[in-house]
Phi, psi and omega in degrees: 000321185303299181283010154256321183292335181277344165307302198318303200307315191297290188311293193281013154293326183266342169302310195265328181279326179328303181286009194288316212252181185320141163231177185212115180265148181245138170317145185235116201291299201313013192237334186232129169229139163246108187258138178227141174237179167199163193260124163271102188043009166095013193241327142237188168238047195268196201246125182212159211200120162262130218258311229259068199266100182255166180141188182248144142241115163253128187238128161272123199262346176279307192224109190288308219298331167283008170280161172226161187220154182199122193231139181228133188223090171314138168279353161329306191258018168304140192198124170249342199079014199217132197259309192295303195310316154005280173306329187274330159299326156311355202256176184299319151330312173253231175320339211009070178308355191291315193282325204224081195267010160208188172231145151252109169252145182237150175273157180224325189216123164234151202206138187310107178298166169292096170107121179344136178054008179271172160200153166268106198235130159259106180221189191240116160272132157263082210231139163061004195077017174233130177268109146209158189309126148265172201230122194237126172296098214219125170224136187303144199255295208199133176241072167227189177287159166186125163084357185095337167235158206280148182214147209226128130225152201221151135267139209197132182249195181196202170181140194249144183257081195319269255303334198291005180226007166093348173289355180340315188323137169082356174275109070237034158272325182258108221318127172317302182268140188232146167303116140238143188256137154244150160211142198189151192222129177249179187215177150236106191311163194332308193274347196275341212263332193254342186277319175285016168292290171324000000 
């Protein structure tokens, strides 16, 4: 009896302890969205989404505040729904994606936020060839299995200050701080899934 109950206990150590130490998950584009608005002369708001969000999340499930993100964002995939504004944001005014083709952000600092599951993930935004911190509000949605492989997701906002990256034109009609909305699903790809199974 002694020795089935410590069989049960050791399995249900190893159910829960398999994910215990860090894992590293890759961002799932199909999955993930950055939505950013702005105001146009005050008279809309529209909207735009970068599709195609590649990158890492280790997430420590013991210690979240020691996980880390590390995200790359082609200018490539910017969609306004408008092929011309598309083109315009990409020219030298703006974005000048020719030079500067993609966005990075890295965490530096993460710290439990106000409220279950939340953080404050703190990093170095890469935009335009200017490096500066951004604050990202962020809550863990869900960490589990689907489909047989482990999955992370999470949501998140900011805000970004273009002119602080050199993006300055056109404000303030066209708004200076601009909203970004995010949501996103990471995986642990298959083989990385079995070994750490083992």
């Amino acid at each position: 009896m002694i020795r089935k109950s410590l069989l049960v206990s050791a399995l249900a150590f190893a159910s829960t302890g398999a994910f215990a130490a860090p894992q590293t998950y890759q961002i799932d584009p199909s999955h993930t969205n950055v939505l950013f608005t702005w105001s146009h002369f005050g008279f809309s708001h529209p909207t735009g989404n970068f599709k195609d969000v590649g990158g890492t999340i280790v997430f420590d499930q013991e210690n979240p505040t020691a996980s880390k993100v590390d995200v790359t964002i082609p200018l490539s995939s910017l969609d306004t729904d408008v092929d011309d504004l598309d083109t315009h944001l990409r020219k030298a005014d703006f974005f000048d994606a020719e030079k500067y083709p993609t966005i990075t952000f890295k965490s530096t600092k993460i710290e439990k936020g106000a409220g279950d599951n939340r953080f404050n993930v703190t990093g170095d935004l890469t935009l335009h060839g200017v490096t500066h911190p951004i604050v990202l509000d962020a809550t863990l949605n869900k960490v589990g299995e689907m489909m047989g492989t482990r999955k992370i997701g999470f949501d998140a906002t900011a805000s970004v200050k273009r002119s602080d990256f050199g993006m300055g034109a056109y404000v303030p009609n066209i708004s200076d701080v601009i909203p970004l909305r995010i949501t996103t699903e990471a995986f642990i790809p298959e083989e990385k899934e079995k070994e750490a199974a083992e």
